[in-house]
C-alpha positions in Angstrom: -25.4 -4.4 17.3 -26.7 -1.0 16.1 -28.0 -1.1 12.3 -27.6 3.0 10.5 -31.0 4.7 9.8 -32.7 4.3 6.4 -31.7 4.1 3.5 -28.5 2.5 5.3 -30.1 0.2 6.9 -30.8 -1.9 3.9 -33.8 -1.6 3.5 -34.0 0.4 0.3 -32.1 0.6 -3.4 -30.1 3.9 -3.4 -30.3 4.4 -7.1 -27.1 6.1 -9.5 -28.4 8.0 -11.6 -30.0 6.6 -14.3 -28.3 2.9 -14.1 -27.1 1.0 -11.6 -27.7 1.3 -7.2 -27.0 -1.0 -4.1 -28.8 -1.5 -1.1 -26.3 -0.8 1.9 -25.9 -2.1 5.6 -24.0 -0.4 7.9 -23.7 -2.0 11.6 -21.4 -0.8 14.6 -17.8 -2.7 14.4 -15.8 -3.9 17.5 -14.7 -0.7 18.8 -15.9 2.8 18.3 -14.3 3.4 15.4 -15.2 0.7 13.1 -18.1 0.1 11.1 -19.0 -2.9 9.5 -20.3 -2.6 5.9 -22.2 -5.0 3.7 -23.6 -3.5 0.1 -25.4 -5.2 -2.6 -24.8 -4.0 -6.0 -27.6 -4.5 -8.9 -26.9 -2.9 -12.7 -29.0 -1.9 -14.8 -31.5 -1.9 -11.5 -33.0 -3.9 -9.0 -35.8 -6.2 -9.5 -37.0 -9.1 -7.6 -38.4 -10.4 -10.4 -35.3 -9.8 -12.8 -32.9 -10.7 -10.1 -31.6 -13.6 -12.7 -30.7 -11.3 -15.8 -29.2 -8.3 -13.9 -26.1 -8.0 -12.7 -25.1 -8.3 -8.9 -22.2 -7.6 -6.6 -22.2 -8.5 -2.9 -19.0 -6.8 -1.0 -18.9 -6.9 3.1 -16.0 -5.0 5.0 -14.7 -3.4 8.0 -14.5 0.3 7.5 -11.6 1.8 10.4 -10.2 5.4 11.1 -7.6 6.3 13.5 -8.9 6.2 16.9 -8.7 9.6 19.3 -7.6 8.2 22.4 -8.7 11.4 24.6 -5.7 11.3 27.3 -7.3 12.0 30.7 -4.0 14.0 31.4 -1.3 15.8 29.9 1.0 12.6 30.9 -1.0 9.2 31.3 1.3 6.4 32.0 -0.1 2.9 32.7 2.7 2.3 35.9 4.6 4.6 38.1 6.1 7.8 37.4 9.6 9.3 39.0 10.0 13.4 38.6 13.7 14.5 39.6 14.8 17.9 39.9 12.3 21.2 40.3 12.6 22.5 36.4 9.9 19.4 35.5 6.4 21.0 33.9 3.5 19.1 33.6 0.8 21.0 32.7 -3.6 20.5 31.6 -3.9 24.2 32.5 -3.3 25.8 29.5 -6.3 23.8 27.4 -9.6 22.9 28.5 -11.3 22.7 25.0 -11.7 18.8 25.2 -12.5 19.0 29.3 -11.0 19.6 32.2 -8.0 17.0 31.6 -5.4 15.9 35.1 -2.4 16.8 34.6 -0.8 13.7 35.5 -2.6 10.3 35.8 -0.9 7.0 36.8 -2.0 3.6 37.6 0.8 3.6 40.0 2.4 6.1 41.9 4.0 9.1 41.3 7.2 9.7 42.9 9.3 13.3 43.1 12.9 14.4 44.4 12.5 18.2 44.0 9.5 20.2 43.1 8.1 19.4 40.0 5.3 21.9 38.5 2.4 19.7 37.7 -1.2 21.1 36.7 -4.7 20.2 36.3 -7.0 21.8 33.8 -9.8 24.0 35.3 -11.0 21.6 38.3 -9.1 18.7 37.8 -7.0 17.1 39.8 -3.2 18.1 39.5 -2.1 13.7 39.9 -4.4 10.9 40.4 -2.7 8.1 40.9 -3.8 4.5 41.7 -6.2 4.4 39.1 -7.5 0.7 38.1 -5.6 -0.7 35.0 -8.8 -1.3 33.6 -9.7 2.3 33.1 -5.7 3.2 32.0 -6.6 0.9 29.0 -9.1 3.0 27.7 -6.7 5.4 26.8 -4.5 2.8 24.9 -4.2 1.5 21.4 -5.1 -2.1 20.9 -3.4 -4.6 18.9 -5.4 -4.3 16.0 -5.2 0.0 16.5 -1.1 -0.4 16.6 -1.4 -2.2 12.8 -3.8 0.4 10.9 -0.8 2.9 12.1 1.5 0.9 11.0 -0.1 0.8 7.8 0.0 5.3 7.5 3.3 5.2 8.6 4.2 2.3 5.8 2.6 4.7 2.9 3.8 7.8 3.9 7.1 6.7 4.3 7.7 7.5 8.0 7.9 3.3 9.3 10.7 2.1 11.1 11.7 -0.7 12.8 13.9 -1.6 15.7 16.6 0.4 17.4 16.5 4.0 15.6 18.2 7.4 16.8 16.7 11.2 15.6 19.1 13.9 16.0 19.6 16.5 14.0 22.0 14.8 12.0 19.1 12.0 11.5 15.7 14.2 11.7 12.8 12.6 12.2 9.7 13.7 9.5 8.2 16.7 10.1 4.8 15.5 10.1 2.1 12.9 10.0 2.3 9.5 12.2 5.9 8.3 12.8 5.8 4.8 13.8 8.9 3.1 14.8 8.0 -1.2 15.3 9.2 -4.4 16.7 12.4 -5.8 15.6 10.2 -8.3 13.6 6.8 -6.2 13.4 4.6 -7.9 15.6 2.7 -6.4 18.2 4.5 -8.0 21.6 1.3 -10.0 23.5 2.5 -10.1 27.6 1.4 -11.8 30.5 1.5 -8.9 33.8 4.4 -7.1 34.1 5.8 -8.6 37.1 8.4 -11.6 37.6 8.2 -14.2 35.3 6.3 -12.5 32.7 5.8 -13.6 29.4 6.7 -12.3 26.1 5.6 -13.2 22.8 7.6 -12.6 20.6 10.3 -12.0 22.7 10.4 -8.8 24.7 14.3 -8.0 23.3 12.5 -7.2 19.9 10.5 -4.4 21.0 11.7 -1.1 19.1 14.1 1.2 21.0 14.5 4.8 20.1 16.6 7.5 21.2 15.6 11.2 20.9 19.0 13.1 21.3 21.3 16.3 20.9 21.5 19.8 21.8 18.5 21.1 19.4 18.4 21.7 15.2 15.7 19.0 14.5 12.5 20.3 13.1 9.3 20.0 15.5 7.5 16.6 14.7 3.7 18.1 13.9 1.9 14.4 14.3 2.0 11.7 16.2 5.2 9.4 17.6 4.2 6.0 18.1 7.0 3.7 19.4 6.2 -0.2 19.7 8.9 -0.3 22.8 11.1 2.0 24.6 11.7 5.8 24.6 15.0 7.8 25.9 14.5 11.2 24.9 17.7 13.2 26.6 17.8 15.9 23.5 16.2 18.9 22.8 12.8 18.6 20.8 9.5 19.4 19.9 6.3 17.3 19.3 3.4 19.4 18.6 1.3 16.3 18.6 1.0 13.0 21.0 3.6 11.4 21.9 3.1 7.0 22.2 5.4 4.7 23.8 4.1 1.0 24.1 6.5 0.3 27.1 8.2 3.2 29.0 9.9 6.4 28.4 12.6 8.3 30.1 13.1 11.9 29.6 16.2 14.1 30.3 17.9 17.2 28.4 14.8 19.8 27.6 12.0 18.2 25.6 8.9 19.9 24.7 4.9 18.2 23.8 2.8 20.6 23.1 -0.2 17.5 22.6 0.0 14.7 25.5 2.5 12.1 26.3 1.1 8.5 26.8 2.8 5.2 28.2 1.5 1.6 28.5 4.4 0.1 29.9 3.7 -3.2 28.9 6.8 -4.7 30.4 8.0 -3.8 33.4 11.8 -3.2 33.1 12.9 -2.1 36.2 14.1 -3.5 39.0 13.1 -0.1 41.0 9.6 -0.4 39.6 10.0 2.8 38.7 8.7 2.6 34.6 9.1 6.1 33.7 11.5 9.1 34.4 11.4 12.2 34.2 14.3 15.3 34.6 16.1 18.0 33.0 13.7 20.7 32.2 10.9 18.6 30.0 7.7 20.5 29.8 4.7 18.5 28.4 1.7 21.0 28.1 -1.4 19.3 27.0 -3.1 20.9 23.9 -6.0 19.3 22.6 -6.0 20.1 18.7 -2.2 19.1 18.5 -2.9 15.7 20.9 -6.2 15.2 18.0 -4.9 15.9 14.8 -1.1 16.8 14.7 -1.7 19.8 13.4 -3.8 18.7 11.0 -1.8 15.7 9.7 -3.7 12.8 11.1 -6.1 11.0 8.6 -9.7 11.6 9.7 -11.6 9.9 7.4 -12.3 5.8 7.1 -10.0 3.2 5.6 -11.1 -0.5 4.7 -9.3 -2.4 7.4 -6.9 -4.5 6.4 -7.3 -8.3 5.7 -11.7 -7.4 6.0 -12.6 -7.0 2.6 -14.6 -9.8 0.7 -17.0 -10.8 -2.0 -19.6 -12.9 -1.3 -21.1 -15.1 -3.8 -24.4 -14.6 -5.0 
């Protein structure tokens, strides 16, 4: 575990002013973005030879912040992909500020009736298909990853749970991280998609949302994350990334100006086809939109939740 250079390696007082200081630890968490913090308080100062008549505060915790999954591709799904029809745009070609990016990549294969227009970035690869689940993952959100959005979504207002509809009759926010969740809230945990596989909690309480009608629904400037299913058949626009935990079918003329990402976590179909795409849905990958949302995805570090404590002296 790597420790922070001096003075945040504890190994000096940081002073505050002209009372008070801590000596601070700060080591490299679980994942790349978490730390792991552990500071020593002392007022009016520190001395070993005081320590009994000053005061002194020990607080450890797990500092978080959203994790940048850096798609590979403009559409990344964790399965096979189905294009129908010859008005389908998949496209890396427009952005290459964050690397040369595929323009679609699969762990399955990809599968077209018609002629689909689908792009690399500079010298990437338009598909790649076939790629090991084990390097698909690195572009997911873990368990614990799903909660701290859960927790945005919670405070800003934009969580939502189960089966949910946007339209322009029922607008989704405008902006931030839009997280519709399980039926219950729990993240599903699944054995391999395949038959027989395992659910818990049950797989019928995964969130289901429908993306639908003929336009009038402000673009989402953010990031949709959907613990479950998508059916977008309306027309819309994310200017941000676009999440689905299972699969996601697309119809009607829906735009991503970001990157669209699927796990597919349970493999629904009989066809083993996990996601679809037709109409005239155009998903353009655009690094600052995929990253930020525009500029509404928290950058900075939040204490993650259940990891604070005080530790006696």
């Amino acid at each position: 575990m790597n420790t922070a250079a001096a003075p945040y390696d504890g190994s000096a007082f940081v002073a505050m002013g002209s009372a008070g200081g801590f000596f601070l630890t700060i080591t490299n968490g679980a994942g790349p973005n978490e730390e792991i913090v552990d500071a020593v308080g002392w007022y009016p100062t520190y001395s070993a030879a005081a320590n009994e008549k000053n005061a002194r505060r020990h607080a450890h915790a797990t500092l978080t912040r959203v994790k940048w999954l850096n798609p590979p591709a403009a559409l990344t799904v964790e399965g096979d992909v189905q294009t129908k029809g010859s008005a389908v745009t998949i496209s890396a070609a427009n952005d290459t500020s964050c690397g040369n990016k595929v323009g679609a990549m699969t762990s399955g294969s990809i599968t077209s009736t018609g002629s689909p227009t689908i792009t690399g970035g500079g010298t990437a690869l338009a598909t790649q298909t076939n790629v090991p689940t084990s390097t698909m993952d690195q572009y997911m959100f873990t368990s614990s990853d799903l909660d701290m959005l859960k927790s945005i979504a919670k405070a800003n207002g934009s969580y939502f749970q189960g089966a949910h509809t946007f339209n322009s009759s029922n607008p989704w926010p405008s902006s931030g991280v839009v997280f519709i969740d399980t039926v219950d809230g729990a993240n599903l945990t699944c054995t391999a998609p395949g038959p027989g596989q395992m659910c818990t909690p049950s797989a019928s309480d995964m969130a289901s949302v429908s993306i639908s009608g003929a336009g009038g629904m402000p673009p989402l400037n953010g990031w949709l994350i959907v613990n479950g299913s998508i059916n977008w058949s309306g027309n819309a626009t994310v200017n941000g990334m676009v999440y689905a935990v299972n699969d996601i079918t697309m119809s009607g003329k829906p735009n991503i100006s970001g990157a669209l990402v699927s796990k597919n976590l349970i493999d629904t179909s009989t066809s083993s086809i996990d996601s679809t795409f037709s109409g005239t849905p155009t998903i353009d990958f655009n690094c600052a939109n995929a990253k930020t949302g525009g500029g509404s995805i928290p950058a900075g570090w939040f204490v993650k939740q259940g990891s604070y404590r005080e530790l006696s002296n």
